[in-house]
Structures are given as structure tokens and as C-alpha cells.
N, C-alpha and C positions, 0 to 999 in steps of 0.2 A: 395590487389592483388588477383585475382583471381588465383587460382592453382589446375593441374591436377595431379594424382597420379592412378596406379593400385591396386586393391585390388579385396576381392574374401569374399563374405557374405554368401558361405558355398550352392550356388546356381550357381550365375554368378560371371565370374570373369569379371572384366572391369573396365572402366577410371571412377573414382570419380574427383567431383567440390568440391572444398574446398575456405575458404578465410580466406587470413592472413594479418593481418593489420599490417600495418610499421610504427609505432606511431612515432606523428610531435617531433621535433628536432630540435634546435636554430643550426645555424652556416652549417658548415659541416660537413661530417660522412664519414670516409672509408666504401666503400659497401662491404666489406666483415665482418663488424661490424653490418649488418643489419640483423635483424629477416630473412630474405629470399633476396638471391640473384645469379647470373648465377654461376653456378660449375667454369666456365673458370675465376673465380676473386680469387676461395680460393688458401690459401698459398701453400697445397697440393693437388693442383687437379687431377695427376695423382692417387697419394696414396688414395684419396676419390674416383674415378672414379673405381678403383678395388676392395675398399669394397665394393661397391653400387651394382657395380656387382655380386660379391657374395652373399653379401644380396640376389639384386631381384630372384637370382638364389635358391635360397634357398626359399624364402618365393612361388615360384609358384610349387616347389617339395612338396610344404605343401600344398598344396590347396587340401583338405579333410579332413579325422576324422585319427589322430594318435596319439598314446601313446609312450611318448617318456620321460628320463628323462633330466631335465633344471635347468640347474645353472646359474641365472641369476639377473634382476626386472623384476616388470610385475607391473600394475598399471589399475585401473580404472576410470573412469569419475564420479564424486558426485558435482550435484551442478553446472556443468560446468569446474572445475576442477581438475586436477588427484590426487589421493591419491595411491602413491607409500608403494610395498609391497615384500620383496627379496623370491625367490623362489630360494630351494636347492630341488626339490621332484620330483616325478613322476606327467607326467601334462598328460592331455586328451588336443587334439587341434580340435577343432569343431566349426567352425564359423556358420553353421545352428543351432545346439542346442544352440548353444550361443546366437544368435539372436532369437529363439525362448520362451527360457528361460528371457531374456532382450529387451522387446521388445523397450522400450523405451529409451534405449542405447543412448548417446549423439552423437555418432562416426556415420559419414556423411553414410550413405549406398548406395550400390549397387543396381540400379535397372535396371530390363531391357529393351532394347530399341529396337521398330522397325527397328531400323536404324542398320545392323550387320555388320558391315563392319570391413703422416700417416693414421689415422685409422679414422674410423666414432664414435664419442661419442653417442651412440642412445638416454643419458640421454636428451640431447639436446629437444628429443621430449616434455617429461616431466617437466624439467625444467625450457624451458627459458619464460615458463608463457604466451605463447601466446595461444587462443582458436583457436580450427578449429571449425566454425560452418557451418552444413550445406545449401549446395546450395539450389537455387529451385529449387524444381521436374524437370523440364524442363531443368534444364541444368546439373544433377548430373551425367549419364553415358550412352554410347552409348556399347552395349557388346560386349568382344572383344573375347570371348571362343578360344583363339589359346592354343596350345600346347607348352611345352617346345621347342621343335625342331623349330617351327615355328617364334617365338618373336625373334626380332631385339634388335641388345646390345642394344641400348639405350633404350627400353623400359623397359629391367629388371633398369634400373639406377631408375625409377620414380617407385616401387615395394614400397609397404606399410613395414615398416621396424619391425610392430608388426603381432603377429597370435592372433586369439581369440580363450582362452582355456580357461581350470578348471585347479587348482592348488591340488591337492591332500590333501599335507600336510597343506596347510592355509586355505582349502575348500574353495574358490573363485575364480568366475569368474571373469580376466581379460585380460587386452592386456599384451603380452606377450614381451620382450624386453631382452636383447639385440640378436638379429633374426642372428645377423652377428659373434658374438664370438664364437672363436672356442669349447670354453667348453661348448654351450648354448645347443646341442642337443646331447646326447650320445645314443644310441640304445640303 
């Protein structure tokens, strides 16, 4: 399946191409037992509908360089892979240094285009073992530079649910997670 999502590579924010494969399956499968499927199937979709919300709300208040402390995981890509790592410290969030320092990051990027026009488990990202790889050039994002005030609820719902940061205490760079608990950003 082809899938779009917002995120923000410390330059442009805007809609990334992603794909997530639905691996074959004898018989039948409830679609909400699927790798990916519409919000209106899960068992609590209002209750996911208002995390998701706060999530994307939170992760576009993030879009720059901030020092914040995170009680959390955070995890990076090795291999295709994530290798999960808990974070209790003081983090740096900078998604340009980050992509500058990592250039070769697995995590689909931002580019920009002529053309401008209950609760969430975030382990799920990490967990359920699926790869996101990146799109073609051609199809990865068209840039959407709006404002808080400006974005439509449903576009914070499709908000990238991690920040790219430095972890202080573990001295590494990774994704940052869980973006939606309340204990993940203290001042």
C-alpha cells in the first residue's frame, strides 16, 4: 500500500510517500488485524482519533531545534531495522542536524516540490516488524509549509508520531517516541 504521512526534515515540512506491505494470508483476516487499515474499522476510533490529534499537534509545535527533557523510547534504523533504546534524559530535537549528521538515514525524507500548494501504542511503529521504505523521488512530497493555525484536523491525524533528536544521557541519535504521552516532554 502506498501511504502518505506529514513530517518535517528540519527544512520543509510536508507529505511523505511511504509503503507498507500487507503480507499474503490463507483464509480470512479482520481488517483491523491488518498491518494498516482505515481509522473508521478500529475498536476505538474515537479514542485513537484524539490521540492522533494531539500527537500531530504536538509534533508540528516541534518542527525546529528544542531542548526539552523525554521520558520515553526512541529507536533507530540499523540494517533496515530498528534497534529500540529507553530514554529518561535531557534530548536536543533537530531534525536538520540530525539529517545532516546521518545522511544516509533509512527514514523516507522530505523533499521539496515545485508544486506548493483508548490510547495510541506508538511501540506499534517499532514493533510490528514492518519496513517503511522509501518512495521514488517523484513521488515522496509536495510542500505543505502551513502554520499551526492553518492545518485542517485531519491533517494533524496523518503527523509522523516520532521527532529526530540526540539523547544526551545514551549519546545517540534517534527517533524519538512516544511523541503523544503525557510524561514525554517536560520543560
Amino acid at each position: 500500500m502506498e501511504c502518505r504521512y506529514l513530517d518535517f526534515d528540519g527544512k520543509v515540512f510536508g507529505e511523505v510517500s511511504t509503503n507498507i506491505a500487507i503480507l499474503r494470508f490463507p483464509g480470512t483476516k479482520r481488517i483491523n488485524t491488518l498491518e494498516a487499515f482505515p481509522l473508521k474499522y478500529h475498536s476505538n476510533e474515537s479514542g485513537v482519533r484524539a490521540d492522533l490529534l494531539r500527537c500531530g499537534r504536538k509534533f508540528v509545535s516541534l518542527r525546529g531545534a528544542y531542548h526539552r527533557h523525554c521520558r520515553g523510547t526512541a529507536f533507530f534504523m540499523h540494517k533496515g531495522n530498528p534497534v529500540k533504546f529507553p530514554v529518561n534524559s535531557r534530548i536536543m530535537i533537530d531534525a536538520a542536524l540530525f539529517r545532516e549528521l546521518n545522511p544516509s538515514y533509512s527514514r523516507p525524507r522530505v523533499t521539496e516540490s515545485e508544486d506548493t500548494e483508548g490510547s495510541i501504542d506508538l511501540s506499534y511503529w517499532t514493533d510490528r516488524g514492518y519496513e517503511m521504505e522509501p518512495a521514488e523521488p517523484a513521488d515522496q512530497i509536495q510542500s505543505y509549509d502551513k502554520g499551526l493555525g492553518e492545518m485542517k484536523e485531519d491533517d494533524f491525524l496523518i503527523c509522523c508520531p516520532t521527532v529526530l533528536g540526540f539523547s544526551f544521557n545514551n549519546k545517540i541519535w534517534g527517533e524519538i517516541l512516544p511523541l503523544c504521552s503525557v510524561l514525554a516532554f517536560i520543560h
